[in-house]
Structure formats: C-alpha cells, structure tokens
C-alpha positions as CSV (number, residue, x, y, z in Angstrom):
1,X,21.2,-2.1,-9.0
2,X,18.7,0.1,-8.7
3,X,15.8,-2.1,-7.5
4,X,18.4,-2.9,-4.3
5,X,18.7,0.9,-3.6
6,X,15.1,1.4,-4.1
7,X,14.5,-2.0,-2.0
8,X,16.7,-0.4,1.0
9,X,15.1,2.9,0.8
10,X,12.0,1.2,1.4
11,X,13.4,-1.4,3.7
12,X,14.2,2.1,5.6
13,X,10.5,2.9,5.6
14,X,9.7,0.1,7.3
15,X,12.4,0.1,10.1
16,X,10.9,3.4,10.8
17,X,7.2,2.3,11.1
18,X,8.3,-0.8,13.4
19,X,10.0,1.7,15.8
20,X,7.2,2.2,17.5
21,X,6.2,-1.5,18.1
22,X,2.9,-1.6,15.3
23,X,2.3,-1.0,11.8
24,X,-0.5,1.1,11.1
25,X,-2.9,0.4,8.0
26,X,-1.8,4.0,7.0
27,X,1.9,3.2,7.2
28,X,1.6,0.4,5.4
29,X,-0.3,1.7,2.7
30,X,2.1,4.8,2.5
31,X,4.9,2.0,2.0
32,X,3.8,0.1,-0.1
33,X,2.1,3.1,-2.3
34,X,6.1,4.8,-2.3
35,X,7.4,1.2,-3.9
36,X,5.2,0.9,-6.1
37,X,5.9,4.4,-7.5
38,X,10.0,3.2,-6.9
39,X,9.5,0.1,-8.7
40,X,9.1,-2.1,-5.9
41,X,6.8,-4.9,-6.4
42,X,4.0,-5.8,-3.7
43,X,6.1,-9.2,-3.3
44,X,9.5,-7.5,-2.7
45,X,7.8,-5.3,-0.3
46,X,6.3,-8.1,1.7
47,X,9.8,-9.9,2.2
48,X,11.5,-6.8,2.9
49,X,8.7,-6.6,6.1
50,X,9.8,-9.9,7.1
51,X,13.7,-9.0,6.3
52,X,14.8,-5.3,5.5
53,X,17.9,-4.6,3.6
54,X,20.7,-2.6,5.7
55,X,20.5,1.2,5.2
56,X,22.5,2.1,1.9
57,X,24.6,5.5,1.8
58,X,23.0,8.6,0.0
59,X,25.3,10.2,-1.4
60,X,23.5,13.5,-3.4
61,X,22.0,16.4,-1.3
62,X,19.3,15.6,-3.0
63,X,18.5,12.2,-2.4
64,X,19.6,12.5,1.5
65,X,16.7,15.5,1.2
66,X,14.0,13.4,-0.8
67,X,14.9,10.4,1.2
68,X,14.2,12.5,4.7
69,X,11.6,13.9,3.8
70,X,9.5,10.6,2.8
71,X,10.6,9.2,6.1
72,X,9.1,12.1,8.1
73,X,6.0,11.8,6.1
74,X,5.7,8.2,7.1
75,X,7.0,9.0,10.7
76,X,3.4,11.1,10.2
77,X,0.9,9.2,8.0
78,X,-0.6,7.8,11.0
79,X,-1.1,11.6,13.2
80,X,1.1,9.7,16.2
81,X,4.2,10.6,16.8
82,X,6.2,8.2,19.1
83,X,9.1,9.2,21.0
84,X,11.2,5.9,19.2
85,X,10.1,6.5,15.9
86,X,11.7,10.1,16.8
87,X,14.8,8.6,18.2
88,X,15.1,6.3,14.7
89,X,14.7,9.4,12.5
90,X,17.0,11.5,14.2
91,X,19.5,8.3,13.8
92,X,18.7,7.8,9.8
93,X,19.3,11.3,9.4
94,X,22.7,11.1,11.0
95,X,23.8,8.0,9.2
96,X,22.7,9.9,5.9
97,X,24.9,12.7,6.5
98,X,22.7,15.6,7.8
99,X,23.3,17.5,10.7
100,X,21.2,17.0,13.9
101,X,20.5,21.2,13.8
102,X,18.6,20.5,10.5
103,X,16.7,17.2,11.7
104,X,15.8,19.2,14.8
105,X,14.6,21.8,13.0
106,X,12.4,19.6,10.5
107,X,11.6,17.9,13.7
108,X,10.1,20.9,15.1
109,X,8.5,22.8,12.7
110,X,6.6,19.7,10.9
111,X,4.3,20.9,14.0
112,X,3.7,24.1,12.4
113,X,1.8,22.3,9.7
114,X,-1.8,20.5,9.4
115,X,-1.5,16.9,9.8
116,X,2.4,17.6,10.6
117,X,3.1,17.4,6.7
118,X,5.7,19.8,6.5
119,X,6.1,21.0,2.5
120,X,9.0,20.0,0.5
121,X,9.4,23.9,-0.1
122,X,10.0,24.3,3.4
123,X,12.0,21.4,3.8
124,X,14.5,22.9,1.1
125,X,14.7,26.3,3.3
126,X,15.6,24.5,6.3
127,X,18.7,22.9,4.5
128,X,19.3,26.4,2.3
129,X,20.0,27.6,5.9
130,X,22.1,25.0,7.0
131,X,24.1,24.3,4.4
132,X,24.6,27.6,2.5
C-alpha cells in the first residue's frame, strides 16, 4: 500500500509539471530522482507520465507539509514559474487541507530565496504561525 501512496505522491509531481503545457529535463529529473528515493521504480514512473494516479488524502501535518514543500520545489527546479502551475499548487494545497493564507505565504516568500528554494526551516515557521 505504500508504493500506491508513494505512486500518487509522485503522480502529483507530475500533474504539477504538465500544468504549464511542457516538461522540463530538470522537472523530470527532479521526479524521477524523488521516486527513486520513495521507492518508485523508473518503470512505474514512466506509466504514471502517461496515466497519474488521483490525488490521495494526507492526513499528518507532516506529510501535507513534506508533501508541499516537494511540490513547490518542483513548481521551481526549472527557475520559471507559470501562472497555471501557480493556480495547480494553490489547488493541491487546498485539497490537502492547508489554508490558502499559508500557500500564499509560501507562495510569496519562496521569492525571498536564491533560485526560489525556500528552506524547509522556513517552511515550518510559516505553518508554526498559522496553525499555532
């Protein structure tokens, strides 16, 4: 069961890199780098391109955090930021459960940062402050 909810994390991943109509060699070398780490195999990864697996609820903090986090890094790993692949973050993050103050937030301050990698540390601050 846990390769499926790996499988649909990473099915996310690659919903959000099609947003913008292309797949970047950095994207997909970001994805497939993440499943591989997730347990993913390079086969699996290549079928989930041609069919993702529907969004699966997150139901730790945790998770919804982690799972954020690596989609903003990818929204990233190619230095463009496209007003769709905003639009299908902001809309993850809803379905996951966090409010649109703290995707906002993430949203803007990931400027702050070189290369727009905002650090996890950071990231845990912004939903300290919203959710404490």
């Amino acid at each position: 069961m846990k390769n499926k909810n790996n499988q649909s994390l990473i099915s996310d991943l690659i919903v959000l890199a099609h947003a913008d109509d292309k797949i970047t060699h950095s994207e997909y070398d970001f994805i497939v780098r993440l499943a591989n780490r997730m347990e993913v195999s390079q086969e699996e990864v290549e079928e989930l391109f041609i069919k993702p697996l529907p969004s699966k609820p997150i139901f730790t903090e945790l998770e919804r955090l982690t799972h954020f986090h690596k989609l903003v890094l990818l929204m990233n790993v190619d230095r463009e930021t496209h007003e769709k692949e905003i639009i299908v973050i902001k809309n993850f993050g809803l379905k996951m459960g966090i409010r649109a103050g703290v995707i906002d937030q993430v949203l803007a301050r990931m400027n702050d940062y070189e290369d727009k990698v905002i650090p996890s540390s950071e990231l845990i601050k912004i939903f300290q402050t919203f959710y404490n």
